[in-house]
PyMOL Python script that loads the backbone (N, CA, C, O; Angstrom):
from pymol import cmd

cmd.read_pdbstr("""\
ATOM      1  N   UNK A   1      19.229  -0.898 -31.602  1.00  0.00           N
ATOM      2  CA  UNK A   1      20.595  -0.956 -32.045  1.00  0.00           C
ATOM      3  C   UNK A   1      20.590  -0.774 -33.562  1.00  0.00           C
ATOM      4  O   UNK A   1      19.832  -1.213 -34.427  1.00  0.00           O
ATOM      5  N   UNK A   2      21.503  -0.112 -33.608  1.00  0.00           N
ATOM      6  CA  UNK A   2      21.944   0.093 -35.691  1.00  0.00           C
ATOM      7  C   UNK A   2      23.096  -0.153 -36.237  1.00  0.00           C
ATOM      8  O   UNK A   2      24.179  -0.214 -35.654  1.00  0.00           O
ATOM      9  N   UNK A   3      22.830  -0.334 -37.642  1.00  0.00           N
ATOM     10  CA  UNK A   3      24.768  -0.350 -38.133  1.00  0.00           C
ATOM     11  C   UNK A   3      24.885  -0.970 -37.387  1.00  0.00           C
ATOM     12  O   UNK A   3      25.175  -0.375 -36.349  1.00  0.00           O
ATOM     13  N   UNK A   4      24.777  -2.579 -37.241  1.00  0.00           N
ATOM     14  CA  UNK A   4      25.699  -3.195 -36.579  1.00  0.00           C
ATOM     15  C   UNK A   4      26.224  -3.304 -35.421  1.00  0.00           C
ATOM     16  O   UNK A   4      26.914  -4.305 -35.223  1.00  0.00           O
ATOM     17  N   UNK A   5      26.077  -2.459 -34.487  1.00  0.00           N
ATOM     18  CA  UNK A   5      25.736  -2.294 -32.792  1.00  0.00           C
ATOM     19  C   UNK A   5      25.629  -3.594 -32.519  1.00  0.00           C
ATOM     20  O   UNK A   5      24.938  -4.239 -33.308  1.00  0.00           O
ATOM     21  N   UNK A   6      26.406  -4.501 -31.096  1.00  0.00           N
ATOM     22  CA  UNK A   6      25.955  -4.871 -30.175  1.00  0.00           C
ATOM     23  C   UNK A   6      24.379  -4.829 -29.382  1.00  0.00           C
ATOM     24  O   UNK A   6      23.729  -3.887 -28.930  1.00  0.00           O
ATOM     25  N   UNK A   7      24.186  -5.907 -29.432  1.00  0.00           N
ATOM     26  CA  UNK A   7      22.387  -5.987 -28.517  1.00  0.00           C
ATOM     27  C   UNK A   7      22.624  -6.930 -28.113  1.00  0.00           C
ATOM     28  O   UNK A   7      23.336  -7.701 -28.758  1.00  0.00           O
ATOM     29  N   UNK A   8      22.073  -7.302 -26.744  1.00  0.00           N
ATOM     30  CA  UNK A   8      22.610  -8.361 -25.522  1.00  0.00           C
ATOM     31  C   UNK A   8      23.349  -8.144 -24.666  1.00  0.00           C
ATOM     32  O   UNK A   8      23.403  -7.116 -23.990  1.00  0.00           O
ATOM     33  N   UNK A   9      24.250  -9.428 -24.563  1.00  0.00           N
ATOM     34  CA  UNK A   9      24.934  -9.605 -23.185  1.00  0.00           C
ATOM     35  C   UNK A   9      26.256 -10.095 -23.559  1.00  0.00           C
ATOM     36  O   UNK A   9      26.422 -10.311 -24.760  1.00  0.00           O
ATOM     37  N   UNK A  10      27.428 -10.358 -22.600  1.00  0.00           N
ATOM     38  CA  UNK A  10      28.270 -11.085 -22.999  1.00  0.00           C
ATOM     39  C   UNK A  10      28.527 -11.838 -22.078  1.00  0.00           C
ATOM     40  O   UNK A  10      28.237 -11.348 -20.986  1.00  0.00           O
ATOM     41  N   UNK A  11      29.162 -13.326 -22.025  1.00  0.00           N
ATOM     42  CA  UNK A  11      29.458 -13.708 -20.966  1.00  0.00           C
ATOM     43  C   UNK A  11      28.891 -14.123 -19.968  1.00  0.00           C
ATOM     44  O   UNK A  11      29.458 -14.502 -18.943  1.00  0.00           O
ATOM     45  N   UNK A  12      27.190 -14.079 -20.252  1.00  0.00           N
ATOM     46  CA  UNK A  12      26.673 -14.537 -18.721  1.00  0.00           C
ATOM     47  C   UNK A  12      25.810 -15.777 -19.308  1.00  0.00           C
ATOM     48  O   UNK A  12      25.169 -16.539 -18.584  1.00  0.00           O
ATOM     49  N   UNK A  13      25.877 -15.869 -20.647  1.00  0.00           N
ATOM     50  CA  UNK A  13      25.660 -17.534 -20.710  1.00  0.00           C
ATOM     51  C   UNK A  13      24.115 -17.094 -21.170  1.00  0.00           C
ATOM     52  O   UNK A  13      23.360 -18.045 -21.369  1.00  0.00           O
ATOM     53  N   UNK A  14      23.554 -15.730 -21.364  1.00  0.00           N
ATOM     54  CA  UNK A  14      21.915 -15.803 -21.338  1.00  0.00           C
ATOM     55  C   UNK A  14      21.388 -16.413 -22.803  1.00  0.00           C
ATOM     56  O   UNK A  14      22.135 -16.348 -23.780  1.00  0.00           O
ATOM     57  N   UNK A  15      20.324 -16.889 -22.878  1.00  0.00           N
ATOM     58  CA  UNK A  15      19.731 -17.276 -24.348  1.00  0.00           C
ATOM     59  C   UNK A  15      19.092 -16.041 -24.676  1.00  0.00           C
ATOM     60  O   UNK A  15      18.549 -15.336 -23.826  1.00  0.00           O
ATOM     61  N   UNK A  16      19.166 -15.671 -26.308  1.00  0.00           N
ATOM     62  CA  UNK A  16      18.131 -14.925 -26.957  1.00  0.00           C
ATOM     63  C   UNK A  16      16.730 -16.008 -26.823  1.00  0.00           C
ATOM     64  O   UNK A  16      16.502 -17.217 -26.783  1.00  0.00           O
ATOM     65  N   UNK A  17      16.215 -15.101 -26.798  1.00  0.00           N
ATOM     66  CA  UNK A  17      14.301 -15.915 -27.056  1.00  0.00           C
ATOM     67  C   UNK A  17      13.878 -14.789 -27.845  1.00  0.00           C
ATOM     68  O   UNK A  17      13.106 -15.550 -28.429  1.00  0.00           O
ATOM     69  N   UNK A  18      13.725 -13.993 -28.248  1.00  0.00           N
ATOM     70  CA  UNK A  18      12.799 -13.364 -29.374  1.00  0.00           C
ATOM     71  C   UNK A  18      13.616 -12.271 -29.770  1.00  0.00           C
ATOM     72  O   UNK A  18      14.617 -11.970 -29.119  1.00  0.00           O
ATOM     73  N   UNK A  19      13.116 -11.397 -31.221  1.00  0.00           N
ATOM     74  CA  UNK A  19      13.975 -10.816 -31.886  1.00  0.00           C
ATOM     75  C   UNK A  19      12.855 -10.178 -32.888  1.00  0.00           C
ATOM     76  O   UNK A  19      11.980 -10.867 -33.412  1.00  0.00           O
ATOM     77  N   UNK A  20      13.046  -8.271 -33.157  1.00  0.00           N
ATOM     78  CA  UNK A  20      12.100  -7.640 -33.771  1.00  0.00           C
ATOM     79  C   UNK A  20      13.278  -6.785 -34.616  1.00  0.00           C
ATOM     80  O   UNK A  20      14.041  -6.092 -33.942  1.00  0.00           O
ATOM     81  N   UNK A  21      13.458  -6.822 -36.223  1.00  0.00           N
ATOM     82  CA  UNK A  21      14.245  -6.580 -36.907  1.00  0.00           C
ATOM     83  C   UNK A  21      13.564  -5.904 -37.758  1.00  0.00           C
ATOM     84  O   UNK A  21      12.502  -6.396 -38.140  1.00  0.00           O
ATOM     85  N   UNK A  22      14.049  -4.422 -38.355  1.00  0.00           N
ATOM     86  CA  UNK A  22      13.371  -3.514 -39.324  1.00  0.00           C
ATOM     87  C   UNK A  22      14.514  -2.719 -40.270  1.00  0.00           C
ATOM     88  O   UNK A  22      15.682  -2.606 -39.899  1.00  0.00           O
ATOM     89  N   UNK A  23      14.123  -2.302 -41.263  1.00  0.00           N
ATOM     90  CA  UNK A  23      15.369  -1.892 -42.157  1.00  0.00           C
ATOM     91  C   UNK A  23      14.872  -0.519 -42.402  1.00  0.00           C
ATOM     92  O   UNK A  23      13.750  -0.167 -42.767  1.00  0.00           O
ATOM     93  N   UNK A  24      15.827   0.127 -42.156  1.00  0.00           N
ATOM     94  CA  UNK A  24      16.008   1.672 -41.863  1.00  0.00           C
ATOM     95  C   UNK A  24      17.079   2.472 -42.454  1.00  0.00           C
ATOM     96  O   UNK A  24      18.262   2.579 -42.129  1.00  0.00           O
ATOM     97  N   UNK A  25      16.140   3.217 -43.756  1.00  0.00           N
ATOM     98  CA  UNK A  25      16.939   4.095 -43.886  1.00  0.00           C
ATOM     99  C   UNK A  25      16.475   4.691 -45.573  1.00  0.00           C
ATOM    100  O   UNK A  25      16.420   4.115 -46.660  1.00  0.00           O
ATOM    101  N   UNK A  26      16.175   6.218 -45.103  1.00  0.00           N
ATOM    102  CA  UNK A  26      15.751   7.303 -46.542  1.00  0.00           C
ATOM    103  C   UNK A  26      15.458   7.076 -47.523  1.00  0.00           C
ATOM    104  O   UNK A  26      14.412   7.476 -48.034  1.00  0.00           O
ATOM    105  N   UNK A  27      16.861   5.896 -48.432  1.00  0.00           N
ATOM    106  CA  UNK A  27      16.853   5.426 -49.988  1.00  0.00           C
ATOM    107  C   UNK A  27      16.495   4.337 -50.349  1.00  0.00           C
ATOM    108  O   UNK A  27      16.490   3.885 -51.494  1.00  0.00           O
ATOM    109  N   UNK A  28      16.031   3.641 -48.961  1.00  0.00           N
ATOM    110  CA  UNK A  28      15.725   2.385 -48.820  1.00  0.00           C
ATOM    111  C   UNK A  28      14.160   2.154 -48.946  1.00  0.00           C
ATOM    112  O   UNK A  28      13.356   2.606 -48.131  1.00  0.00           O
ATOM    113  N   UNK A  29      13.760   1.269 -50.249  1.00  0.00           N
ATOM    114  CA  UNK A  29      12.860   1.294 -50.694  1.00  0.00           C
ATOM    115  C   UNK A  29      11.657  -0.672 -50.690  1.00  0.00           C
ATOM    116  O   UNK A  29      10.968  -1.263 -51.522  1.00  0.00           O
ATOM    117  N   UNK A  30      12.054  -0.901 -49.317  1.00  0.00           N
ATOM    118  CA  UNK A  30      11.776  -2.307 -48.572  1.00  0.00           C
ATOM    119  C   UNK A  30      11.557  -2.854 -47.830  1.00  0.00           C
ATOM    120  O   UNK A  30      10.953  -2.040 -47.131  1.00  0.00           O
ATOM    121  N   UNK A  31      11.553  -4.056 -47.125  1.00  0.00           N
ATOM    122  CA  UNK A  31      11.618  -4.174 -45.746  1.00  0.00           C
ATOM    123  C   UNK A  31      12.216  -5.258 -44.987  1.00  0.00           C
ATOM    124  O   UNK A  31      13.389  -5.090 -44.656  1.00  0.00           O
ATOM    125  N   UNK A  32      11.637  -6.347 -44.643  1.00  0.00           N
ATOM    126  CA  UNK A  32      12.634  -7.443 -44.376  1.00  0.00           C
ATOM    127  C   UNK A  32      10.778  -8.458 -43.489  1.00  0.00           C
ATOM    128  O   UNK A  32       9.697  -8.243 -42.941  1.00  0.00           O
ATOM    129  N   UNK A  33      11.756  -9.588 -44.022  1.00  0.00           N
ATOM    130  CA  UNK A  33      10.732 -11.098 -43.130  1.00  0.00           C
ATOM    131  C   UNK A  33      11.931 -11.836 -43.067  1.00  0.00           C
ATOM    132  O   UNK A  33      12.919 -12.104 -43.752  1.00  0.00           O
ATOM    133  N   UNK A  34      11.222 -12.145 -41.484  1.00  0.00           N
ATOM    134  CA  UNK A  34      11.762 -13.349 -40.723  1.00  0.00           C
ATOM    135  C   UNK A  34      11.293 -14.377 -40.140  1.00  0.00           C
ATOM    136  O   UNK A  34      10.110 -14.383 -39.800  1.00  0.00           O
ATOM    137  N   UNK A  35      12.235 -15.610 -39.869  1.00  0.00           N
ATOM    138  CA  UNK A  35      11.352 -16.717 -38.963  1.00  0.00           C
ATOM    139  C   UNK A  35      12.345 -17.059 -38.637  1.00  0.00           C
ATOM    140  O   UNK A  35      13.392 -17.018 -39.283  1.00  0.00           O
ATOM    141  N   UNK A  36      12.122 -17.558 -37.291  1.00  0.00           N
ATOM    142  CA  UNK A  36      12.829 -18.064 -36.125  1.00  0.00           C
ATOM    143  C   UNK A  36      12.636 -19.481 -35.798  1.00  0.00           C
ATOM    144  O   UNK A  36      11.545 -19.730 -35.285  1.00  0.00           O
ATOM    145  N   UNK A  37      13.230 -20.215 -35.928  1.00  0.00           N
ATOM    146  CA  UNK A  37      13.643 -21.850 -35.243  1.00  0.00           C
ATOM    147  C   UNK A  37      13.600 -21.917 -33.590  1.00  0.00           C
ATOM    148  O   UNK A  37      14.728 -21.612 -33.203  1.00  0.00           O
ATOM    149  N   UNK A  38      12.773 -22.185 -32.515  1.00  0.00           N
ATOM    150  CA  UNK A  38      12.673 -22.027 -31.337  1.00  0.00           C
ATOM    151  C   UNK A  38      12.514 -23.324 -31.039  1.00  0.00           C
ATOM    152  O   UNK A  38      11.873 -24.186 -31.641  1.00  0.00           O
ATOM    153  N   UNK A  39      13.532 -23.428 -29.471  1.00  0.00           N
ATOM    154  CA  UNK A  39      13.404 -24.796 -28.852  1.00  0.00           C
ATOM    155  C   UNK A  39      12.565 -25.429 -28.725  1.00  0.00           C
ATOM    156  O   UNK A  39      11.704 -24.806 -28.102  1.00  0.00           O
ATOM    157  N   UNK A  40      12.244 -26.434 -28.971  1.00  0.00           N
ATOM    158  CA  UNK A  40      11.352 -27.650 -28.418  1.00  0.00           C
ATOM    159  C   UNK A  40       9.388 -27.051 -29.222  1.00  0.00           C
ATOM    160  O   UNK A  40       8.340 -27.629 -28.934  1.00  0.00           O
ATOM    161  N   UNK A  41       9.504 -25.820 -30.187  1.00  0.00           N
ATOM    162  CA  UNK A  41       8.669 -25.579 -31.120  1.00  0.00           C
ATOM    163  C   UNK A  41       8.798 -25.603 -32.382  1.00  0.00           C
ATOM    164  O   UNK A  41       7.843 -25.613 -33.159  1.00  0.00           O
ATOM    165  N   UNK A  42      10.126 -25.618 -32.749  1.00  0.00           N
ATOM    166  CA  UNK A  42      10.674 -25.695 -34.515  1.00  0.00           C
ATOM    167  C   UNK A  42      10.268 -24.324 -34.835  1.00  0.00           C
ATOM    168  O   UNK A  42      10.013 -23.401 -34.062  1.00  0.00           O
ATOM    169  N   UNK A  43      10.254 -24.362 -36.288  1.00  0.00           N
ATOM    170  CA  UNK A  43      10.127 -22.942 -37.116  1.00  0.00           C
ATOM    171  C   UNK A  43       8.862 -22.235 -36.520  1.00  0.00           C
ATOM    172  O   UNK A  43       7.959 -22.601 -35.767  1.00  0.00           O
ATOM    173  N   UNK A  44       9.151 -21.145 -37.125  1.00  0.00           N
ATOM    174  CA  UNK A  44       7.649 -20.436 -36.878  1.00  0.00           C
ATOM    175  C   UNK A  44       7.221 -19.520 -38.035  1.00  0.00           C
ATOM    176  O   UNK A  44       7.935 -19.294 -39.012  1.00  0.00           O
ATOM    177  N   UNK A  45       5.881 -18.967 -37.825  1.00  0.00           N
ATOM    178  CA  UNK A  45       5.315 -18.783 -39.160  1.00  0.00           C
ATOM    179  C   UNK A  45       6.336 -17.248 -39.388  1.00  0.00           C
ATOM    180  O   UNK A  45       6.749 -16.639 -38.401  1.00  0.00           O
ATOM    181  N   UNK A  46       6.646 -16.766 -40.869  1.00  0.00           N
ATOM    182  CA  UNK A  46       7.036 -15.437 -41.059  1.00  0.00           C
ATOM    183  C   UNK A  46       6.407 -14.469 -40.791  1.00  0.00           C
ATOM    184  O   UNK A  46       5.296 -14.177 -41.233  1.00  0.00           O
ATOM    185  N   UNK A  47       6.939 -13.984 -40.176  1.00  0.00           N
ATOM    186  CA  UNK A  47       6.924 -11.679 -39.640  1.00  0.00           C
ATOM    187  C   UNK A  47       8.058 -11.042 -40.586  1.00  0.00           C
ATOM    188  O   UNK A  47       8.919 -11.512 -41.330  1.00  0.00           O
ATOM    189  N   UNK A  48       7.620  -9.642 -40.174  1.00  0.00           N
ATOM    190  CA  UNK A  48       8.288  -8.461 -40.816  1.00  0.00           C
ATOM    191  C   UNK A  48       8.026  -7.654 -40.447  1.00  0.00           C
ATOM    192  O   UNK A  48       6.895  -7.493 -39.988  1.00  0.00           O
ATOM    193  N   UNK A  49       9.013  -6.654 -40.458  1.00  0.00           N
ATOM    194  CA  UNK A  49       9.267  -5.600 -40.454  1.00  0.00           C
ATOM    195  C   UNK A  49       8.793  -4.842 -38.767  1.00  0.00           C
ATOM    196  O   UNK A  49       7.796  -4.160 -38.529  1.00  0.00           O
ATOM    197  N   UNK A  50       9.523  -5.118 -38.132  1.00  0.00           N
ATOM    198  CA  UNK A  50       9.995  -5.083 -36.859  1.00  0.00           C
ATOM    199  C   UNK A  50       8.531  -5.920 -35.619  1.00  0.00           C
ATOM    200  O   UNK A  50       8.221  -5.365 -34.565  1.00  0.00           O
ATOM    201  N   UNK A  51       7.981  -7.033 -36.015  1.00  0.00           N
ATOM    202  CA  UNK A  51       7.288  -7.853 -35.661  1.00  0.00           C
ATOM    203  C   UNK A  51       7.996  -8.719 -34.562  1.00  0.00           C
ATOM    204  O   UNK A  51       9.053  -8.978 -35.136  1.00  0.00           O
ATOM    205  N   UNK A  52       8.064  -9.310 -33.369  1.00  0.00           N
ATOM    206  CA  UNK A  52       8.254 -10.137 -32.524  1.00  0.00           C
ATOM    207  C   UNK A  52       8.614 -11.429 -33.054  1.00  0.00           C
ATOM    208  O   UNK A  52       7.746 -12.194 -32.633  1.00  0.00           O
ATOM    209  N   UNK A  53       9.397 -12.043 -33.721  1.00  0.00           N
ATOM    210  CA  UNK A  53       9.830 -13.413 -33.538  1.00  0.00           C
ATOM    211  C   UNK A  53       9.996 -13.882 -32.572  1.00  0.00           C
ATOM    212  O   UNK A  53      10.227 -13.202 -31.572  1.00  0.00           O
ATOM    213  N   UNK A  54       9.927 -15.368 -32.547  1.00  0.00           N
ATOM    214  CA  UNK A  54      10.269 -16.311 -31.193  1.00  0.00           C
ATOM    215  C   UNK A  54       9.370 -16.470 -30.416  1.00  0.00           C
ATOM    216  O   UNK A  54       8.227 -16.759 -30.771  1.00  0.00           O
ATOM    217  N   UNK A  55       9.857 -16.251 -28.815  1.00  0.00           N
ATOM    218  CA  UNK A  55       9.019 -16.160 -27.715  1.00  0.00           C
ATOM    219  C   UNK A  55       9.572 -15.478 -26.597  1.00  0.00           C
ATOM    220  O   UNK A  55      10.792 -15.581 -26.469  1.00  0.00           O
ATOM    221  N   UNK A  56       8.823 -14.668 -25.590  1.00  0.00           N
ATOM    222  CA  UNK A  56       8.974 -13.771 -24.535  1.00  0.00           C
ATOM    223  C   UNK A  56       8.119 -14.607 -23.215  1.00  0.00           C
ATOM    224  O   UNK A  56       7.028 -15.175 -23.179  1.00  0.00           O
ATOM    225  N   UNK A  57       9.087 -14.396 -22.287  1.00  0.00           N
ATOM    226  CA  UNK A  57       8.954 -15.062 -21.301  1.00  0.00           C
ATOM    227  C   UNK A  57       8.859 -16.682 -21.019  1.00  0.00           C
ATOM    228  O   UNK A  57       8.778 -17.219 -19.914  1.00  0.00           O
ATOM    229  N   UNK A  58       8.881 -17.114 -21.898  1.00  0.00           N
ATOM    230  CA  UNK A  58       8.928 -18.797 -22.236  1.00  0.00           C
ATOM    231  C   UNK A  58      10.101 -19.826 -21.618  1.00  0.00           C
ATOM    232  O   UNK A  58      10.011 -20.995 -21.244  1.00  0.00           O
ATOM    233  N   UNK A  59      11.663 -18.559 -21.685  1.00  0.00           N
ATOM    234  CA  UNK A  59      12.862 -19.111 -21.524  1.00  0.00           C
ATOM    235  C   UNK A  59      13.135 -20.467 -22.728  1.00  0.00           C
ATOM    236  O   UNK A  59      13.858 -21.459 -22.630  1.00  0.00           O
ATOM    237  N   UNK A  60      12.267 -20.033 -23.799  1.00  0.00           N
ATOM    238  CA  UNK A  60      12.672 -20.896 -24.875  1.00  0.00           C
ATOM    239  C   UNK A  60      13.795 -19.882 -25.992  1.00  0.00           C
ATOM    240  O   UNK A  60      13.715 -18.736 -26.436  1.00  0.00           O
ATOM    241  N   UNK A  61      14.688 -20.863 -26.112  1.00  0.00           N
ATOM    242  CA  UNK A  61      15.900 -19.999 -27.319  1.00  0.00           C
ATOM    243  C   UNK A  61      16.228 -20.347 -28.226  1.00  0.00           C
ATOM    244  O   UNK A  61      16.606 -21.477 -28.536  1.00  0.00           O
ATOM    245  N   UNK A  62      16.130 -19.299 -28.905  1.00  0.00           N
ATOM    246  CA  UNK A  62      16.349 -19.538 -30.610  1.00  0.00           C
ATOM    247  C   UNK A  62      17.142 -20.020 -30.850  1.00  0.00           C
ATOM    248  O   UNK A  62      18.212 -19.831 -30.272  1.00  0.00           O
ATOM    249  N   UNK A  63      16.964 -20.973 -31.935  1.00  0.00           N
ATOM    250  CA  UNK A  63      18.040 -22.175 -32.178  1.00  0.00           C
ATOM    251  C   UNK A  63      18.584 -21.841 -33.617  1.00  0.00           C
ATOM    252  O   UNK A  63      19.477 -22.595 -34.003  1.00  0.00           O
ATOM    253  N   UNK A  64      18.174 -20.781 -34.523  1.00  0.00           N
ATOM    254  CA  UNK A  64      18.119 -20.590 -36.085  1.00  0.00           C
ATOM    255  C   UNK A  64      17.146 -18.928 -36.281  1.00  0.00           C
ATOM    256  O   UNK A  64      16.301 -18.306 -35.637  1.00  0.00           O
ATOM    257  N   UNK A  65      17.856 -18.780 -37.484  1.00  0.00           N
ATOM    258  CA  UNK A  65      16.976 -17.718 -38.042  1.00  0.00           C
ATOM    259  C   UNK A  65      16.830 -17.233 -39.263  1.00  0.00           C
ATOM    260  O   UNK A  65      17.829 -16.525 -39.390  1.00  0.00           O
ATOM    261  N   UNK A  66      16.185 -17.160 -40.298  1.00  0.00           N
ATOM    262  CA  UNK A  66      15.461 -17.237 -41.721  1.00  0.00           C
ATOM    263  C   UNK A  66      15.466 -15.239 -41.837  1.00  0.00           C
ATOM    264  O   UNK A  66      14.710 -14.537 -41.165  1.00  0.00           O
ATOM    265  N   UNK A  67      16.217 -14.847 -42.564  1.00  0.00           N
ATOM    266  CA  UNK A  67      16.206 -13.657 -42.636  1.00  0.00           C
ATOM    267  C   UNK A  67      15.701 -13.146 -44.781  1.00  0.00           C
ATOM    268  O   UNK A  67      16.156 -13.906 -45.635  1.00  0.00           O
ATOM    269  N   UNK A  68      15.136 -12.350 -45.083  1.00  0.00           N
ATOM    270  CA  UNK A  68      15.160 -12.272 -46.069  1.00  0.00           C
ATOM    271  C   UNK A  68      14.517 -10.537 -46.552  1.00  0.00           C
ATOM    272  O   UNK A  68      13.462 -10.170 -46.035  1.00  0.00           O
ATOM    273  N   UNK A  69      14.983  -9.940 -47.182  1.00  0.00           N
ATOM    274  CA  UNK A  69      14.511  -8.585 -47.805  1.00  0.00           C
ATOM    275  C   UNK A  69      13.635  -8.982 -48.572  1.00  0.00           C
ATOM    276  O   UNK A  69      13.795 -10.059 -49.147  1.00  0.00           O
ATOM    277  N   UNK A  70      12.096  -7.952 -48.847  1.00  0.00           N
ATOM    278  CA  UNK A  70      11.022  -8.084 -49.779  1.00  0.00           C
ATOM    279  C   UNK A  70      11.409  -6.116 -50.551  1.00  0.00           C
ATOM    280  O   UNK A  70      12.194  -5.209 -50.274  1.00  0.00           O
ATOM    281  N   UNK A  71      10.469  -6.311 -51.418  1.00  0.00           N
ATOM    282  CA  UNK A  71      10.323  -5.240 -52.111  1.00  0.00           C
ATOM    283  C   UNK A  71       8.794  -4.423 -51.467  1.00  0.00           C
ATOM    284  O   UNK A  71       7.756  -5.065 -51.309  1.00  0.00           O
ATOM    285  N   UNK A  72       8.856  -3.634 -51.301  1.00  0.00           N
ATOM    286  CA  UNK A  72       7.228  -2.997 -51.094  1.00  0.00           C
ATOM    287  C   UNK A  72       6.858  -2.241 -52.201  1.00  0.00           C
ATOM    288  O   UNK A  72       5.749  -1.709 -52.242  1.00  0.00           O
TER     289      UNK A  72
END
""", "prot")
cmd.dss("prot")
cmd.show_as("cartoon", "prot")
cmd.util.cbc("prot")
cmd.orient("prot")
Protein backbone atom coordinates (compact mmCIF):
# COMPACT_ATOMS: atom_id res chain seq x y z
CA UNK A 1 0.00 0.00 0.00
CA UNK A 2 1.16 3.79 -0.72
CA UNK A 3 0.24 7.40 -0.22
CA UNK A 4 -1.79 6.55 2.34
CA UNK A 5 -3.89 3.56 1.00
CA UNK A 6 -5.92 1.45 3.22
CA UNK A 7 -4.16 -2.04 4.41
CA UNK A 8 -6.39 -4.44 6.39
CA UNK A 9 -9.78 -5.02 7.16
CA UNK A 10 -12.77 -3.28 8.33
CA UNK A 11 -15.26 -4.35 10.59
CA UNK A 12 -14.43 -7.85 11.37
CA UNK A 13 -12.87 -6.98 14.65
CA UNK A 14 -9.26 -8.59 13.32
CA UNK A 15 -5.96 -7.52 15.31
CA UNK A 16 -2.85 -6.24 13.42
CA UNK A 17 0.16 -8.46 14.72
CA UNK A 18 3.05 -7.34 12.59
CA UNK A 19 3.90 -4.50 10.27
CA UNK A 20 6.93 -3.93 7.51
CA UNK A 21 7.16 -0.08 6.66
CA UNK A 22 9.68 1.51 3.98
CA UNK A 23 9.92 5.05 2.55
CA UNK A 24 9.72 5.36 -1.06
CA UNK A 25 10.47 7.66 -3.30
CA UNK A 26 13.39 9.26 -6.06
CA UNK A 27 14.24 12.60 -3.88
CA UNK A 28 14.07 10.84 -0.92
CA UNK A 29 17.31 10.62 0.61
CA UNK A 30 16.47 8.09 4.01
CA UNK A 31 14.71 5.63 5.54
CA UNK A 32 12.66 4.96 8.53
CA UNK A 33 12.97 2.66 12.15
CA UNK A 34 10.45 1.21 14.01
CA UNK A 35 9.31 -0.62 17.17
CA UNK A 36 6.30 -2.10 18.04
CA UNK A 37 4.62 -2.52 21.62
CA UNK A 38 3.12 -6.25 21.41
CA UNK A 39 0.72 -7.97 23.80
CA UNK A 40 1.73 -9.66 26.74
CA UNK A 41 5.74 -8.96 25.22
CA UNK A 42 6.07 -5.04 25.58
CA UNK A 43 8.38 -3.13 23.21
CA UNK A 44 10.58 -4.66 20.90
CA UNK A 45 14.00 -4.11 19.72
CA UNK A 46 14.16 -1.40 16.50
CA UNK A 47 13.94 -2.43 12.62
CA UNK A 48 13.96 -0.52 9.46
CA UNK A 49 13.35 -0.10 6.51
CA UNK A 50 10.76 -2.55 5.51
CA UNK A 51 11.87 -5.24 8.33
CA UNK A 52 8.97 -7.32 10.14
CA UNK A 53 7.84 -5.73 13.38
CA UNK A 54 5.74 -7.51 15.93
CA UNK A 55 4.76 -11.04 15.47
CA UNK A 56 3.28 -13.52 12.73
CA UNK A 57 1.25 -16.21 13.63
CA UNK A 58 1.31 -15.65 17.44
CA UNK A 59 -2.31 -13.92 17.34
CA UNK A 60 -0.46 -11.42 19.52
CA UNK A 61 -1.53 -7.50 18.67
CA UNK A 62 0.08 -4.56 18.56
CA UNK A 63 -0.73 -2.43 21.22
CA UNK A 64 1.67 0.85 20.11
CA UNK A 65 4.11 1.90 17.59
CA UNK A 66 7.52 4.00 17.68
CA UNK A 67 7.94 5.35 14.18
CA UNK A 68 10.95 7.58 13.30
CA UNK A 69 12.97 8.78 9.91
CA UNK A 70 16.99 8.34 9.93
CA UNK A 71 19.28 9.95 7.45
CA UNK A 72 21.49 7.42 5.36
Amino acid sequence: MTNGTFAGTKGKGLRLEGIKIRVNGDDLNGGVEYSTHVQNLGWQTWVKDNAMAGTKGKSLRLEGIQIRLIKK
